[in-house]
N, C-alpha and C positions, 0 to 999 in steps of 0.2 A: 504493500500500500504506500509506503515512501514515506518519508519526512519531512516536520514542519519545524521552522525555531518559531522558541516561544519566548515570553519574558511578564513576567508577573511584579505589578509597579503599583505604586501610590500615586494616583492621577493628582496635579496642582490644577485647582477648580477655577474657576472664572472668575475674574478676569484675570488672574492671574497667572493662569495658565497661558492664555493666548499672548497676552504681555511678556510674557518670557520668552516665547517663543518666535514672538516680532523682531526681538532684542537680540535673540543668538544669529535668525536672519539675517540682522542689519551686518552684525561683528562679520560676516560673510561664511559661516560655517554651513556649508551645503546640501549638509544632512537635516539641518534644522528642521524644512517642513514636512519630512515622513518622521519625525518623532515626537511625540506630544510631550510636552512637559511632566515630568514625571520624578519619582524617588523609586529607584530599584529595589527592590528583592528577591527578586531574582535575574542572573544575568542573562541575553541571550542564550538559548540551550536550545540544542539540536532533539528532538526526541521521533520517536515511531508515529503512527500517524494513529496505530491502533492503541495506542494507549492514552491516548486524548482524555477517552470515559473516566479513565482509572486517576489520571492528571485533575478532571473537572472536579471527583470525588474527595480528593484530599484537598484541593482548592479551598472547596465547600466546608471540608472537616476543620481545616485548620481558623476561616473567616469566623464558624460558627465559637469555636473557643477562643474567641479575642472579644475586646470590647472597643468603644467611640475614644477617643485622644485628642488631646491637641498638638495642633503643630504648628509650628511659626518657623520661619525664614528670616535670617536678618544678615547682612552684609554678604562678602565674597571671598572665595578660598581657592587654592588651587593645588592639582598635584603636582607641579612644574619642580625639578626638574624631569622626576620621575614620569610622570606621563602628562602629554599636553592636552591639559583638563582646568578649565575656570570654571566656579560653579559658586552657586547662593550657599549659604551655611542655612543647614537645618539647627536649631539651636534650641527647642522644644520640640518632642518627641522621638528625641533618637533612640530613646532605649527602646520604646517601643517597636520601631519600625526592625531596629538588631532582635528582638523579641521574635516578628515577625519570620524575616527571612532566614533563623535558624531553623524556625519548624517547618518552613518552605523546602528545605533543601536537606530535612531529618534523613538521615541514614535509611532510615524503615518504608521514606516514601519512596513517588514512584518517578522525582526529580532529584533525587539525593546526589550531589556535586558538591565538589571543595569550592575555594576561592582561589585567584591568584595572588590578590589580598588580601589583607585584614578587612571586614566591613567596615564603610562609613559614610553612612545615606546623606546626599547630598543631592543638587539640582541644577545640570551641567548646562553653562550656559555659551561654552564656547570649548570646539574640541577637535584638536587637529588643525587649524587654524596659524597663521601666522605670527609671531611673535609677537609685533606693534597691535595685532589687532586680538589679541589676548591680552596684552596690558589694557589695553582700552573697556574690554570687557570686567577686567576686574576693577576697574576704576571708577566704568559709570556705574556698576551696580553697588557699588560699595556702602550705597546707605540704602538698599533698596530694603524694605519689610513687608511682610505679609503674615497673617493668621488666621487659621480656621481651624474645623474640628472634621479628622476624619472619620470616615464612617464604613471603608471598607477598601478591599483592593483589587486590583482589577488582572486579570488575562489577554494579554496581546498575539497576534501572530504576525511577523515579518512576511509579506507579499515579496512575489519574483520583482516587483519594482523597487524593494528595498522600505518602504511603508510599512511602516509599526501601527495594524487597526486594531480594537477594540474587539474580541470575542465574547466577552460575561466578564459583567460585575459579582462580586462578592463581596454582600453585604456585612458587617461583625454582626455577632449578637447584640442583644440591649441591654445591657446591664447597667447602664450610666458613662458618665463620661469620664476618665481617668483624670485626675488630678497631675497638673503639670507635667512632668516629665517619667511618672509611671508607666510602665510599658504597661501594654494590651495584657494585661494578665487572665489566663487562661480560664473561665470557669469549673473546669475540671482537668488535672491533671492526667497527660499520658495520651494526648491528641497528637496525631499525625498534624503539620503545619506548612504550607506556602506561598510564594508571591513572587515579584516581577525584577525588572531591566537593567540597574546598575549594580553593582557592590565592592567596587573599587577601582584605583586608577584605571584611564583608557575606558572606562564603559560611557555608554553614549546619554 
């Protein structure tokens, strides 16, 4: 049946999403409009095409044991020299989101992969891109801020055009909204867990 890549992300909601993504445009980074604005959890991954179901099911397992968070954005960071990556600082809810893409990528599931990284959810606003216009990038966004509360994560697949679309949301449970920088704490331990598209240098 063949294979799809996938990548399981925290979508940046509106308008801030599309704003960010005007912005990586302008910086000249040419991947910008097949990639929506997003916080990884899981990296691009290559998988079976038949194992999709088994992929949507632990999606599903893992959203259903987490809860609603906040998350704010404030200034700019980069992984330069190491890889040519400018990006917004997540600065509320990271634990959370490292909560998240450990159980994404559990051993026991059916997306379980290392990193080439250490995790650190971020929102890449310029990448691969020229020197001067990565400085610029980390410049003008450098007081940029944004906050809201998220409510779930979502499932991408990569098209032969190189387009990162929307397959299913997955929504968390409701158990309230976590307090500051509490991660998504499980409401019962020992759940299968996953999510989307960055987790460290070089991811897009």
């Amino acid at each position: 049946m063949g294979t799809v890549t996938l990548g399981v992300s925290i979508a940046v909601p509106e308008p801030y999403g599309s704003f960010l993504q005007k912005r990586r445009e302008g910086f000249g980074d040419p991947h910008a409009h097949g990639i929506p604005t997003h916080v990884t959890l899981l990296p691009p991954t290559e998988v079976e095409v038949s194992s999709l179901p088994a992929i949507e099911r632990h999606l599903a397992e893992v959203a259903a044991a987490g809860r609603p968070f906040r998350m704010r954005l404030s200034g700019t960071g980069t992984f330069r020299p190491l890889s040519p990556v400018v990006y917004v600082n997540v600065v509320e809810g990271s634990a959370a989101c490292a909560w998240l893409q450990k159980r994404v990528r559990d051993a026991s599931g059916p997306v379980a992969r290392e990193l080439q990284f250490p995790y650190h959810p971020h929102v890449t606003v310029a990448h691969g891109i020229a020197e001067e216009a990565m400085d610029r990038a980390f410049a003008e966004l450098a007081d940029y801020e944004a906050e809201w509360t998220i409510e779930g994560f979502a499932l991408y697949e990569q098209g032969e055009d190189g387009i990162w679309r929307l397959e299913r949301d997955f929504p968390f449970g409701t158990d309230g909204v976590a307090d500051d920088v509490t991660p998504a704490v499980p409401r019962q331990e020992g759940t299968g867990i996953r999510s989307s598209w960055t987790g460290s240098p070089g991811c897009p």
